[in-house]
N, C-alpha and C positions, 0 to 999 in steps of 0.2 A: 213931687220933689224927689230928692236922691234919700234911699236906702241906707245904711248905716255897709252891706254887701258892693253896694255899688261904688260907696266913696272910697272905701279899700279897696277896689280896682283900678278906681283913677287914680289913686295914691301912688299904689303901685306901680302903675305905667307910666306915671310922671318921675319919680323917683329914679327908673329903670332908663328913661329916655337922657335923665339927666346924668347919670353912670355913667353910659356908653363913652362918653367923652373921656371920662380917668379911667376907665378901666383898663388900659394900656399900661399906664402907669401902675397901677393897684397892682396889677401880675407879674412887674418888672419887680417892684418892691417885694413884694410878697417872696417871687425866687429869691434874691437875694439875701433874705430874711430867714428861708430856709437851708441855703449851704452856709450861711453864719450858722447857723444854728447847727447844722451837720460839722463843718468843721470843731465848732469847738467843744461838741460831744465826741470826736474823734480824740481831739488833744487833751479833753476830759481822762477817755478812757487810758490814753496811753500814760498819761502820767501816772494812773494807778499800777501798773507794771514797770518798774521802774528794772526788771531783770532782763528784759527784752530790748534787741538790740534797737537800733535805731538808721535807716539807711537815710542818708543825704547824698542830694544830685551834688555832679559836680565832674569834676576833671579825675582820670585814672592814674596816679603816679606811680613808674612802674619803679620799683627799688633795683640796684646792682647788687653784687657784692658788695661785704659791709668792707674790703680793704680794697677796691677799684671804685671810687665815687669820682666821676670826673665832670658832676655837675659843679657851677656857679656856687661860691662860697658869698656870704652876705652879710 
């Protein structure tokens, strides 16, 4: 009969054949799992420096003179 060595190999290689299928998924999640995880160790750390500035994307608004503003009033 089978070993107590052996049936841990079949184990194994049943185990391993039947992986193969989610393991796609497993590593999709797993990434995921870790830039969660990086991000909000990011917005962790910055929140403790609350003296540091802060850059947001976005549009460049250039200013005129503060007595020629001949933009849209609203």
């Amino acid at each position: 009969m089978f070993g107590l060595s052996e049936l841990a190999i079949i184990l194994i290689v049943v185990a391993a054949v039947l992986a193969v299928k989610k393991l796609p998924e497993l590593t999709r999640s797993a990434g995921k799992s870790a830039r969660i995880l990086k991000s909000e160790a990011r917005a962790a750390r910055d929140a403790d420096e609350p003296g540091t500035p802060r850059v947001i994307q976005g549009e460049t608004v250039e200013r005129g003179d503060p007595g020629t503003d001949t933009g849209p009033r609203g």
